[in-house]
C-alpha positions as CSV (number, residue, x, y, z in Angstrom):
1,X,125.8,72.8,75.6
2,X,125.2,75.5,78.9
3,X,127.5,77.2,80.3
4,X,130.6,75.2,81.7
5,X,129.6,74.2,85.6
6,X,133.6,74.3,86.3
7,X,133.8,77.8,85.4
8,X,130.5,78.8,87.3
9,X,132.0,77.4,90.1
10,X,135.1,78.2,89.7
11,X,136.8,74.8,90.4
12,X,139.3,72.7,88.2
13,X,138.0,69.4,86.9
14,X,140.6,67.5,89.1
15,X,138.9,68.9,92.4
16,X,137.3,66.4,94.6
17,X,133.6,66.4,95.7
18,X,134.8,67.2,98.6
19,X,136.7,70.6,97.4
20,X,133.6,71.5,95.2
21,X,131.1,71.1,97.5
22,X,133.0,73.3,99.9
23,X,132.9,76.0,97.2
24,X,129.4,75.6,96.2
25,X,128.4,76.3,100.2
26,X,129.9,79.5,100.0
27,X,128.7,81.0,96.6
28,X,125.5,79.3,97.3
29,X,124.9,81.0,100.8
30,X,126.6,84.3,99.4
31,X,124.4,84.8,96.3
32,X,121.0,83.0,98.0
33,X,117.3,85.0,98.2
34,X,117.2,85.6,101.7
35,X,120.3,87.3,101.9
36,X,119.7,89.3,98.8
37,X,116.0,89.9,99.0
38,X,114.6,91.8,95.6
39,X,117.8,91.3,93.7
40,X,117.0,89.6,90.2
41,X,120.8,89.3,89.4
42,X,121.7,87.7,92.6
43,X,118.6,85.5,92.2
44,X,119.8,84.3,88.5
45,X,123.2,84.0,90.3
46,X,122.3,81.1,92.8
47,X,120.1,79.5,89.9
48,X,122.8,79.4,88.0
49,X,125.4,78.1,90.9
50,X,122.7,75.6,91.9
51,X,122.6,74.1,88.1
52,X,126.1,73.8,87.9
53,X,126.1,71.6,90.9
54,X,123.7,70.0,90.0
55,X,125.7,68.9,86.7
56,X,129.0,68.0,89.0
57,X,128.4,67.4,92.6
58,X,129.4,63.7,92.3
59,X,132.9,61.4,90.8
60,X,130.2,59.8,88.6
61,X,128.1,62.6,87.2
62,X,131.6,64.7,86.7
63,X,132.7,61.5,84.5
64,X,129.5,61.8,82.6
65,X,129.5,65.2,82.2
66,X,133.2,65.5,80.8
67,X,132.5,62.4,78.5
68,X,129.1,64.3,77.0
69,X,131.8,67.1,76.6
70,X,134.0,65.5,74.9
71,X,131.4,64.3,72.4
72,X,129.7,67.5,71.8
73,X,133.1,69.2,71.0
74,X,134.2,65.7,68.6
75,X,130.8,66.8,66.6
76,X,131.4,70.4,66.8
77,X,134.5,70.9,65.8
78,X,134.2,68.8,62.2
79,X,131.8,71.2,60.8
80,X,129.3,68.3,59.9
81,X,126.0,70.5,60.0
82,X,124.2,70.8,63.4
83,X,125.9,68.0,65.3
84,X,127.9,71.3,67.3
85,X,124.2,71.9,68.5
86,X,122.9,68.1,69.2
87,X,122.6,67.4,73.1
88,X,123.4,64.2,74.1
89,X,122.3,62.2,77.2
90,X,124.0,59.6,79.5
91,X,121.1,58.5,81.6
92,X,120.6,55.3,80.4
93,X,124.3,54.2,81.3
94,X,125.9,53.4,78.1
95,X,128.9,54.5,76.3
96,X,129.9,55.5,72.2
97,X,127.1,52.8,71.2
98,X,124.4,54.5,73.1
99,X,125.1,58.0,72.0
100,X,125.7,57.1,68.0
101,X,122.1,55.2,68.4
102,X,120.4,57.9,70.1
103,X,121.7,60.3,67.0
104,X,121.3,58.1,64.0
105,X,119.1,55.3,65.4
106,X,115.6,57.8,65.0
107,X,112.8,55.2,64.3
108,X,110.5,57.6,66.9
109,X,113.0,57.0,69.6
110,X,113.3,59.9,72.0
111,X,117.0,61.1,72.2
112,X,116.7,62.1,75.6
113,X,115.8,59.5,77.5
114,X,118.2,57.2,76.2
115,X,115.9,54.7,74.8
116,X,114.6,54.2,70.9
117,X,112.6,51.3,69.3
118,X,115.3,51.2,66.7
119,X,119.0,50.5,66.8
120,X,121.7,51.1,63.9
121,X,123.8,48.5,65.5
122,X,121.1,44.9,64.9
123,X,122.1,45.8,61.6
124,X,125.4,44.5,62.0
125,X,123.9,41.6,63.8
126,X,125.1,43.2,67.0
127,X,121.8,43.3,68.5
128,X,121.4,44.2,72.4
129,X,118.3,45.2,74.6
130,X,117.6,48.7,75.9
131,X,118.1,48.2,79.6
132,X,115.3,50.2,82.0
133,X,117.3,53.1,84.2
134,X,117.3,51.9,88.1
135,X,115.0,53.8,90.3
136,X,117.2,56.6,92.2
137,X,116.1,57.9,95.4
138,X,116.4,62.3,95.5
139,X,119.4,63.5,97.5
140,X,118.9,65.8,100.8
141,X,119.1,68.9,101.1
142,X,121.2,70.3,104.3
143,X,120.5,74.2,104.8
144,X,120.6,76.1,108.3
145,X,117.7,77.7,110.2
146,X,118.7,81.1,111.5
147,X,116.5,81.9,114.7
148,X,116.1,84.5,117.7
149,X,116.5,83.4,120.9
150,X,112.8,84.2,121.8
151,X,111.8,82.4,118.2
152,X,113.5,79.2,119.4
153,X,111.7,79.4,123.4
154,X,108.0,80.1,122.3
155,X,107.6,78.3,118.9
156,X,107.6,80.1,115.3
157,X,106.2,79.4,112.1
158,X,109.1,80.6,109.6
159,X,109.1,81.6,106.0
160,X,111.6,79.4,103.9
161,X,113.4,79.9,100.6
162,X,113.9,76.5,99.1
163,X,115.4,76.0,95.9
164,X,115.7,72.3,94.8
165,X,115.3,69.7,91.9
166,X,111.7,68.6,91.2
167,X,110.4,66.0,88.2
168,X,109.7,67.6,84.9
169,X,106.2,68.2,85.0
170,X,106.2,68.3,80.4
171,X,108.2,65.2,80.5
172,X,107.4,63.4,83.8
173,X,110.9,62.7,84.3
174,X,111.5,60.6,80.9
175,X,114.0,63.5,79.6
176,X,112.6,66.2,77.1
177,X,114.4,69.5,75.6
178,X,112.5,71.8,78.4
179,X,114.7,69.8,81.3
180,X,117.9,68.8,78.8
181,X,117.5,65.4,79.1
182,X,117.6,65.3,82.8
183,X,114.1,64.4,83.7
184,X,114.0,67.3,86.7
185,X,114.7,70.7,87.0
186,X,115.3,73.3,89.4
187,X,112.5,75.3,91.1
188,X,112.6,77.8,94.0
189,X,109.8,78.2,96.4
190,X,108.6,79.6,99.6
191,X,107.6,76.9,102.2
192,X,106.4,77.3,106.1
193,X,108.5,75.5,108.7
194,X,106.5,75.0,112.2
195,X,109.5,75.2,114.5
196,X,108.1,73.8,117.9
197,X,109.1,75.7,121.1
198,X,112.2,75.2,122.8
199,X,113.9,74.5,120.2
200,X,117.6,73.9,120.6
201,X,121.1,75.6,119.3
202,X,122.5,72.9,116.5
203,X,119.6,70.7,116.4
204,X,118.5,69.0,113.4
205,X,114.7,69.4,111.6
206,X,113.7,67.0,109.2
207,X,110.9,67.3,106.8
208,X,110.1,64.5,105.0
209,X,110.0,64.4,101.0
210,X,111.0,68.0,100.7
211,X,114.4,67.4,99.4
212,X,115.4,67.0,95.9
213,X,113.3,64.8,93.6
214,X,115.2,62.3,91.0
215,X,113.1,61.6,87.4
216,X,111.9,58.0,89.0
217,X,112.4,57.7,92.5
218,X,111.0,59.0,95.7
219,X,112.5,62.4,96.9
220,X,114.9,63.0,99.4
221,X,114.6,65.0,102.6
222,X,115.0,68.4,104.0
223,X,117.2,68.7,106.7
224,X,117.5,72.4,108.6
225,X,120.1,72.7,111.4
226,X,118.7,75.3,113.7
227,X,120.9,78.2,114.5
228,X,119.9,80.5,117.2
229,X,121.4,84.0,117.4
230,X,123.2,84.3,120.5
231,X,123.0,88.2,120.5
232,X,125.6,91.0,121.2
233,X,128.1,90.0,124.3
234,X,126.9,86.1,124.3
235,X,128.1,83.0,122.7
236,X,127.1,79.2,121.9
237,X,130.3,76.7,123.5
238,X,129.1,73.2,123.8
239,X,125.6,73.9,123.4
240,X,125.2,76.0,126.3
241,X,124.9,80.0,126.4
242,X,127.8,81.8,127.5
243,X,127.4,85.7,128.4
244,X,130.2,87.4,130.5
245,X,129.2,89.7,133.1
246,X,131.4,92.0,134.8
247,X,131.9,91.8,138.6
248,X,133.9,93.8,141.2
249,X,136.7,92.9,143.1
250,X,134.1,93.5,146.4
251,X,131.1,91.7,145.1
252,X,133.4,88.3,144.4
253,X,134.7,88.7,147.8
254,X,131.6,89.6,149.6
255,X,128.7,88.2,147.7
């Protein structure tokens, strides 16, 4: 199996989604591109933070994950040959049944995508039907926008690092051994983002279909909230711009 995502991320399994996306956030923005441009090992850093979130970022996928665990270390630890190496999938929805058929069931099947034209279990006369996985729509992605002031008043067009989950081009989302069964995988590229001018503190961009992808459904969206640097001796409260100037005792008096 890969590396742990718990210990990636350094969070206990108990921890909500909640505590783990919190903790996610801030290794993702400390290890990501921009902020560490031409550094390979902070690169494979974020890759690696990204995957692990990828694996546990939800109640349900954490269940799946620990229960494909479980499994793999059952196998493993009975010294039966290569069942230590064997990687199992969960896609399809099923429990035990589901994982012993994808192992011993064979017939052509493809382990990966939960489905096989044979199953050990009509043997027994307990036949069932392989069910079709539901159509999942891809997640968003939230990042922030860091501008200048004079960006944000006269329009931009700004370079963008964007790492997300895109359908397996080998595998077309139906699970092979290049995506582990998950039918996407991670890719990071550099997309243009027309920011139009005036362009406000804390607003909200959203490009369409540029979000994650799932292995059969549409993708989700990309959605940047703009942050506009405020400069030395200014600040954002409430939206507006706030810069103190100093002024004499005369001047308030007088005018």
């Amino acid at each position: 199996m890969a590396e742990d995502p718990y210990r990636v991320l350094g969070v206990s399994p108990e921890a909500s989604d909640a505590e783990i996306k919190r903790i996610y956030r801030k290794l993702a923005r400390q290890h990501h591109p921009d902020r560490n441009p031409d550094d390979a090992a902070a690169e494979g850093r974020f890759k690696e933070i990204q995957a692990a979130y990828d694996l546990i970022d939800t109640s349900e996928k954490r269940r799946k994950f620990d229960e494909q665990k479980r499994i793999s270390n059952m196998f493993g630890s009975g010294g039966g040959g290569d069942f230590g190496n064997f990687e199992f999938n969960f896609e399809g929805g099923g429990g035990i049944e589901d994982i012993l058929a994808s192992f011993f069931g064979g017939k052509g099947g493809n382990p990966y995508s939960g489905q096989s034209s044979g199953n050990i279990f009509d043997q027994t006369g307990r036949a069932r039907q392989t069910q079709q996985p539901k159509s999942q729509h891809g997640t968003n992605i939230d990042s922030p926008l860091d501008l200048t002031l004079e960006e944000a008043a006269s329009g931009v067009k700004k370079p963008f690092t964007i790492s997300r989950r895109k359908r397996c081009d080998t595998c077309k989302g139906g699970g092979c051994s290049k995506c582990a069964g998950q039918g996407v995988i991670r890719k990071t590229s550099q997309i243009t983002v027309t920011v139009p001018a005036g362009a406000e503190h804390a607003s909200v961009m959203r490009l369409k279909g540029m979000g994650h992808e799932s292995a059969n459904g549409q993708p989700g969206d990309l959605l940047l909230t703009v942050r506009i640097d405020a400069d030395e001796g200014r600040s954002w409260e409430g939206g507006r711009l706030i810069q103190l100037v100093e002024v004499s005792y005369s001047t308030m008096m007088l005018g």
